[in-house]
C-alpha positions as CSV (number, residue, x, y, z in Angstrom):
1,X,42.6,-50.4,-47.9
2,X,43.6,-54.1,-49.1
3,X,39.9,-54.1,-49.5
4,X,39.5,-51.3,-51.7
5,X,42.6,-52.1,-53.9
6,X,41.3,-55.5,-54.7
7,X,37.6,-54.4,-55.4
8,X,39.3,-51.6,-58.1
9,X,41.4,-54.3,-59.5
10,X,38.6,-56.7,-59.7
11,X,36.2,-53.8,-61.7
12,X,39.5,-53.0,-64.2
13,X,39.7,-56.6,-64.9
14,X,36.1,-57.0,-65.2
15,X,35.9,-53.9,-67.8
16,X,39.2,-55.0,-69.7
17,X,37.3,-58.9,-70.5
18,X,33.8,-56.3,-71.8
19,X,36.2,-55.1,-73.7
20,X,37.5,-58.2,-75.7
21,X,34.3,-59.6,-75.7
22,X,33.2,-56.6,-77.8
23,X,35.7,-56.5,-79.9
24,X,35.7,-60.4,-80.6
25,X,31.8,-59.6,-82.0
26,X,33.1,-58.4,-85.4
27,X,32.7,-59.8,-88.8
28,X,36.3,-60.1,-90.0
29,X,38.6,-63.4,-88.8
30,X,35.6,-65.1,-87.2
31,X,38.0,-68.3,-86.3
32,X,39.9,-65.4,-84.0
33,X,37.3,-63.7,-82.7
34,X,35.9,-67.2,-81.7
35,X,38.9,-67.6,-79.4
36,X,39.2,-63.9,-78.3
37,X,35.3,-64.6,-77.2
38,X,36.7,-67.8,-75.0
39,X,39.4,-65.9,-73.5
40,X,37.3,-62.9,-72.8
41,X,34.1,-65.1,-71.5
42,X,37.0,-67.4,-69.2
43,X,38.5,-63.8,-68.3
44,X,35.0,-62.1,-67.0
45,X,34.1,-65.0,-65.2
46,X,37.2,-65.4,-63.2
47,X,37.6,-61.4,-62.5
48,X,33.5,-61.7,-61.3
49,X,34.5,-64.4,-59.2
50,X,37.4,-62.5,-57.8
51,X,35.5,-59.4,-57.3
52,X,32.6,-61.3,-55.3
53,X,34.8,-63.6,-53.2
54,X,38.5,-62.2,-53.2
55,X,38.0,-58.6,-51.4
56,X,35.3,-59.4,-48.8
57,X,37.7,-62.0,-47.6
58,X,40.5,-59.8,-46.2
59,X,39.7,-58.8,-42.9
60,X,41.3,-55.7,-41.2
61,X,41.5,-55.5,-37.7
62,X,42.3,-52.4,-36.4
63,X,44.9,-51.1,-33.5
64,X,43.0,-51.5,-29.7
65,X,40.3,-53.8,-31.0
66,X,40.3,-57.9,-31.3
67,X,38.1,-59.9,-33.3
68,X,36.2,-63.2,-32.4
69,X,36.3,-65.0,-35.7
70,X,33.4,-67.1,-36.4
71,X,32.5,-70.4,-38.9
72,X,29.1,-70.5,-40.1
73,X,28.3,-69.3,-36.5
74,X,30.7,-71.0,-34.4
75,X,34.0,-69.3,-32.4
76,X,36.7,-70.9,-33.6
77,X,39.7,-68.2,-33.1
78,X,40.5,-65.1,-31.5
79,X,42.5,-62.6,-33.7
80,X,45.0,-59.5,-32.7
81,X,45.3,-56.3,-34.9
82,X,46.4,-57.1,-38.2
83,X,45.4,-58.1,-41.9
84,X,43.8,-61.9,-42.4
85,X,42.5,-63.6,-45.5
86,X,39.1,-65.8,-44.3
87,X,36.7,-66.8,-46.9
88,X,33.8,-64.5,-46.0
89,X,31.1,-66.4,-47.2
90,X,32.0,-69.3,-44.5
91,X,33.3,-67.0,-41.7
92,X,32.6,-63.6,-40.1
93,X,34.7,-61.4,-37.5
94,X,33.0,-59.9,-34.7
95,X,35.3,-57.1,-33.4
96,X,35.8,-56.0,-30.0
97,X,36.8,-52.9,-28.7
98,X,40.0,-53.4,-26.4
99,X,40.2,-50.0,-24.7
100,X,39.1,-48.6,-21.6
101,X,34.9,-48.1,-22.1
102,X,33.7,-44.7,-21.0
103,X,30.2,-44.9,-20.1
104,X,27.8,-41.7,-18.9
105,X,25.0,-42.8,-17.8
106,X,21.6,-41.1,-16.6
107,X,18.6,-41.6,-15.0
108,X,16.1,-41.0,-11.8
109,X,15.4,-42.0,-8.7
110,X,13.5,-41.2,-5.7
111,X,14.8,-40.7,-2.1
112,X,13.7,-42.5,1.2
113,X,11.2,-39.4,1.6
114,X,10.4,-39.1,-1.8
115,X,11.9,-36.6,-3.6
116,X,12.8,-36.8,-7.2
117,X,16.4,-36.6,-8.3
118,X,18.5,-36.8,-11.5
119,X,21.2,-39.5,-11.1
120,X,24.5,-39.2,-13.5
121,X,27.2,-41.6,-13.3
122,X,30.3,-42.2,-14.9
123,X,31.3,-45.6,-15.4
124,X,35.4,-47.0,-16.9
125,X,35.5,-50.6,-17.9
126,X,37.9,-52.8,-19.9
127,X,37.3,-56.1,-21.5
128,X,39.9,-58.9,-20.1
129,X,40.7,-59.6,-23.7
130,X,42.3,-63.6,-21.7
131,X,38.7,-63.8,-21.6
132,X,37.4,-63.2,-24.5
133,X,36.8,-67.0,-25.6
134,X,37.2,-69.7,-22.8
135,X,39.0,-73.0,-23.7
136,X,38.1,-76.3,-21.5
137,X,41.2,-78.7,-20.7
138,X,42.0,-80.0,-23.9
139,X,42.0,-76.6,-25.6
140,X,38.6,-76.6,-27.1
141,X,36.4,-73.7,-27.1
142,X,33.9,-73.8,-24.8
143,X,31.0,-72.0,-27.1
144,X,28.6,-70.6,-24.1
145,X,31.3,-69.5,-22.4
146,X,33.6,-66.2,-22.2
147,X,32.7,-62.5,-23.4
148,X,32.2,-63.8,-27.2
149,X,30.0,-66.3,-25.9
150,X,28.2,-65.0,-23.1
151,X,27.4,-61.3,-24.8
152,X,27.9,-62.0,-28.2
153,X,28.6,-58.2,-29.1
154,X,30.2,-55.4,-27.3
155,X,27.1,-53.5,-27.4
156,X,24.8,-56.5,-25.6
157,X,27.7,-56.9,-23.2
158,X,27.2,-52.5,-22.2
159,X,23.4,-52.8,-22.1
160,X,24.2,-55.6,-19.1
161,X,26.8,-53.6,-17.3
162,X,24.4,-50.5,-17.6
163,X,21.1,-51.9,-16.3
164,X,23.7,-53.1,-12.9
165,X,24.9,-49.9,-12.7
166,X,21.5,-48.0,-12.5
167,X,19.7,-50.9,-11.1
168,X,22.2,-50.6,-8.3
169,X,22.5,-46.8,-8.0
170,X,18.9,-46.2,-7.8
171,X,18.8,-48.8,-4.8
172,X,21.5,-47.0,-2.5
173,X,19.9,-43.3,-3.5
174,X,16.5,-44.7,-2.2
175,X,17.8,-45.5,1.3
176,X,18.2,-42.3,2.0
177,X,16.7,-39.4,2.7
178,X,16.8,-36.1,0.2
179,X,18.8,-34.2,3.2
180,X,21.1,-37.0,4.0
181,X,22.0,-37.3,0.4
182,X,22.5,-33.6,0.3
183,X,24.9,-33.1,3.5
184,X,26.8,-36.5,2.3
185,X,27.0,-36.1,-1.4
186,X,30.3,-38.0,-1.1
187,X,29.7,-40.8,0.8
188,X,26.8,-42.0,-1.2
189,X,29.4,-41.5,-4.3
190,X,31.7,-44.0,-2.8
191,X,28.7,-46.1,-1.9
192,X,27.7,-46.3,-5.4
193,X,30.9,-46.9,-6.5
194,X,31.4,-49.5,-4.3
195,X,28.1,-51.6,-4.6
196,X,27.9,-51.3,-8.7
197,X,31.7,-52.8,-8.8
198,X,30.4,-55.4,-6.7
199,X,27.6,-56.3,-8.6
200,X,30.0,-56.3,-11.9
201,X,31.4,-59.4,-10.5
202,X,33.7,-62.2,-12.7
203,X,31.1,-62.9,-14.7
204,X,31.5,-60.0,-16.8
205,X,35.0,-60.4,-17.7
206,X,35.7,-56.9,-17.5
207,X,38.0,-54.8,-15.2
208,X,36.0,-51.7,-13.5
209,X,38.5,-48.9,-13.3
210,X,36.4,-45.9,-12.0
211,X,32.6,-45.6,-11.3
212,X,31.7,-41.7,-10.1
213,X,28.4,-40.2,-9.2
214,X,28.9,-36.9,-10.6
215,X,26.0,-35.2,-10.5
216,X,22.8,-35.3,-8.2
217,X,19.5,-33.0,-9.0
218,X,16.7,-32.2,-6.8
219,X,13.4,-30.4,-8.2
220,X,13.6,-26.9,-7.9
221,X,11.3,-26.9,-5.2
222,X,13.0,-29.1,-3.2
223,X,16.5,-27.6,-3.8
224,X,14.6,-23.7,-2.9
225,X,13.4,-25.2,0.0
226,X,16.4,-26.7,1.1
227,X,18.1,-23.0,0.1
228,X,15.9,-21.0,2.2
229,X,16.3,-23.7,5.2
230,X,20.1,-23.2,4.9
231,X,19.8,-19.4,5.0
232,X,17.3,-19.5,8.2
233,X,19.5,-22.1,9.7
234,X,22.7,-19.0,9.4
235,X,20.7,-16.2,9.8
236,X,19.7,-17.9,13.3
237,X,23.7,-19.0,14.2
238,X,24.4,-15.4,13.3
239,X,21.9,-14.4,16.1
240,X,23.0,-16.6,18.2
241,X,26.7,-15.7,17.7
242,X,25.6,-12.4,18.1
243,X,23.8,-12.7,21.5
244,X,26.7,-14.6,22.3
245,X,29.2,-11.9,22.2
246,X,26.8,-9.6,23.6
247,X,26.5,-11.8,26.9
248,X,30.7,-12.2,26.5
249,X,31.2,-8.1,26.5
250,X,28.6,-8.5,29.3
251,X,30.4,-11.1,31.2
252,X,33.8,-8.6,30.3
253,X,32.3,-5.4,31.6
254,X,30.2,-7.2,35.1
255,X,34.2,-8.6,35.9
256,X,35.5,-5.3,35.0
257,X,33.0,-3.4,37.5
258,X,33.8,-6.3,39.9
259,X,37.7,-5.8,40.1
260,X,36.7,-1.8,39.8
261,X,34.7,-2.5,43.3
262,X,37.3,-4.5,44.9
263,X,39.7,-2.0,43.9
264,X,37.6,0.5,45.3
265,X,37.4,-1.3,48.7
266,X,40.9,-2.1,49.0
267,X,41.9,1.1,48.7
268,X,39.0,2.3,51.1
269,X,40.5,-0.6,53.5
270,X,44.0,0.6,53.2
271,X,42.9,4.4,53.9
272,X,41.1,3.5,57.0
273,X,43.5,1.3,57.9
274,X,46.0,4.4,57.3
275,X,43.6,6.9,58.7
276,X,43.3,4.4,61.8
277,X,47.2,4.4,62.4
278,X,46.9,8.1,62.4
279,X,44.5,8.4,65.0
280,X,46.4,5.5,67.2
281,X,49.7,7.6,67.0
282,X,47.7,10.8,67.6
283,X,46.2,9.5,70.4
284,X,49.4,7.9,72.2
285,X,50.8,11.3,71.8
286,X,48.2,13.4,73.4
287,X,47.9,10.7,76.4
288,X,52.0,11.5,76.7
289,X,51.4,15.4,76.6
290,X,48.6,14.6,79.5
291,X,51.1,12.7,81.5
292,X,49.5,9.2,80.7
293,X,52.2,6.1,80.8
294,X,52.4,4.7,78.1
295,X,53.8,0.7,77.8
296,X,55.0,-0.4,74.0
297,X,55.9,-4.1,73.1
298,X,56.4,-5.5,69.8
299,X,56.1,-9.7,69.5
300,X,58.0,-11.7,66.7
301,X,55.8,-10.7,63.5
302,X,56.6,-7.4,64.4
303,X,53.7,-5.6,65.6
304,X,53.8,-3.1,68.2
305,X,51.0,-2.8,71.0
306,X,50.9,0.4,72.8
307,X,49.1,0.4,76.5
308,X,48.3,3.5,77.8
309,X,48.4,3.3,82.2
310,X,45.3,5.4,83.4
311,X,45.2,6.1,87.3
312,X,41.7,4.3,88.8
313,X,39.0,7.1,88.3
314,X,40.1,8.8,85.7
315,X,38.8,6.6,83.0
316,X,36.1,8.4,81.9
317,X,37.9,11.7,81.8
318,X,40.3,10.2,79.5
319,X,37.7,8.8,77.3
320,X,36.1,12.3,77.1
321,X,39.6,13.8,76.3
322,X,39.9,11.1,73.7
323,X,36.5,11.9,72.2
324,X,36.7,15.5,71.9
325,X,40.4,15.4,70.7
326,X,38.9,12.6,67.5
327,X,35.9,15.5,67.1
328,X,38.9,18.3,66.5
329,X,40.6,16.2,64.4
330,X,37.7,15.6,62.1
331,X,36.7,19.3,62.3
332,X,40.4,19.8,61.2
333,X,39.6,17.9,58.0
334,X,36.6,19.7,56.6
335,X,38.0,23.0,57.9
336,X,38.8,25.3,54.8
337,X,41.4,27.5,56.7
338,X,38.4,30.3,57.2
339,X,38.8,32.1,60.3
340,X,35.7,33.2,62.6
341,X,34.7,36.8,62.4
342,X,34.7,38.9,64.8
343,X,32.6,41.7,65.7
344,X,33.8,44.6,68.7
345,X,30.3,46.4,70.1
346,X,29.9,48.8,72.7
347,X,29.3,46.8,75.8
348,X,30.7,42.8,74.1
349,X,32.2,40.8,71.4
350,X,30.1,38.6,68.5
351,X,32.0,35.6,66.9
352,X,30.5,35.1,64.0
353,X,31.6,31.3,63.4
354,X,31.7,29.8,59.6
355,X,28.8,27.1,58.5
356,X,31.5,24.7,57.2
């Protein structure tokens, strides 16, 4: 703006001492116009000098930048947002940007195996403005040192941190294979964040506040290849998830048979043991009808013994009893309750008997 206002002032001025100069050209009061000419040639010449020299010499430098000021190509001051005067024609400002850098940068790489892939990365730096020029002991400006003297422009400063950053990022993508990378997408970000701030070391002079691997692209090949893998790869867990709970219903309905079957055979035990208990009462009682003694004794757990006193010689006439009175019993449980017929004839009697 300061700029602007003195280069309009400077072209007024200029066109205000044209003026005079034309006007001291006439023919009447020569002796006057000979002194308007001085004043007007003295005027022009100090308003062309103060348009060339006056206006380029303000230097504006703007909020969240810093300027290295430089004398016929030497650093010799740092300067903060503001206005300053410096004769232009012996010194220059080179400006800095003091805000956080945001950098996107791409390129491509190849993977342990191979395969091709797009690398994006987004990169945050900010210039340590202490470090913008470097001052020995005694306060002099050490001229190869510091940002200003190391980079010499932002711009040349960038192209450095760039080439570290892909140089770098393209040496931890290629130690890997295209499937690692794939299945780990994460842990090679924080692996490339973590090498490329490393490599930005002091040197720099800049502060690294983020560094992301945001995007990483396969060929479309590759990533179809890798898609149909991943849908075999489920479609076979599904199978086997399947089969699984197949052999689990399995498992379910073989232990279900199992406890059916032991079921089954307990209560098949208890009703023998039942039906057993029967016949042993049954038994005792028809040995008392036949006159049999009979001894009972009973120990601690509580079980009773019965002992049935058959005279010598009779033994197998008991056991005959015993096994014809178990064959009526049996008969007993089949029979329906269907009595024999019976048929009267002239000279006998027919018993018809019943098949069951």
């Amino acid at each position: 703006m300061i700029k602007t206002i003195l280069f309009v002032i400077s072209i007024a001025a200029i066109l205000i001492t044209l003026g005079m100069l034309i006007m001291s050209t006439g023919k009447k009061n020569a002796g006057k116009n000979r002194s308007l000419a001085v004043v007007a040639s003295t005027g022009l010449s100090i308003s062309v000098l103060f348009g060339l020299l006056v206006p380029g010499s303000f230097h504006q430098v703007e909020a969240g930048t810093y300027a290295v000021v430089k004398e016929v190509g030497k650093i010799v001051d740092v300067r903060t947002p503001g206005t300053y005067f410096d004769f232009y024609m012996f010194r220059t400002y080179e400006t800095y940007d003091a805000t956080v850098q945001q950098v996107k940068i791409t390129t491509s790489a190849y993977s342990k195996d191979g395969q091709t892939m797009d690398l994006e990365v987004y990169l945050q730096y900010q210039i340590q403005l202490d470090k913008l020029i470097i001052k020995d002991a005694n306060g002099k400006i050490i001229q190869t040192e510091g940002i200003a003297g190391k980079y010499v422009t932002l711009n040349s400063l960038q192209d450095r941190i760039e080439t570290q950053c892909i140089e770098k990022t393209k040496s931890v993508m290629s130690s890997a294979e295209a499937m690692a990378i794939i299945q780990n997408r994460a842990t090679f970000s924080d692996l490339v964040s973590t090498t490329v701030r490393d490599a930005i070391g002091p040197d720099y002079y800049v502060n690294v506040q983020d560094v992301v691997l945001t995007n990483i692209d396969f060929t479309d090949e590759f990533e179809k290849s890798v898609e149909d893998k991943v849908v075999a790869e489920q479609q076979k867990q599904a199978s086997i998830t399947k089969a699984e709970a197949e052999l689990e219903v399995a498992k379910i309905e073989a232990q279900k048979k199992i406890e059916e079957a032991k079921g089954n055979a307990e209560a098949q035990l208890i009703a023998a043991e039942a039906a057993a208990k029967a016949a042993t009462a049954k038994i005792i009682e028809l040995a008392r009808t036949e006159g049999y003694e009979i001894e009972e004794t009973t120990n601690s757990e509580g079980i009773t013994t019965y002992k049935i006193i058959i005279p010598s010689g009779q033994e197998e006439g008991f056991k005959k009893l015993v096994l014809e009175y178990l064959e009526y019993l049996a008969y007993l449980e089949q029979w329906n309750g269907e009595l024999p017929d019976v048929v009267a004839g002239d000279d006998a009697i027919s018993i018809i008997v019943p098949n069951n």
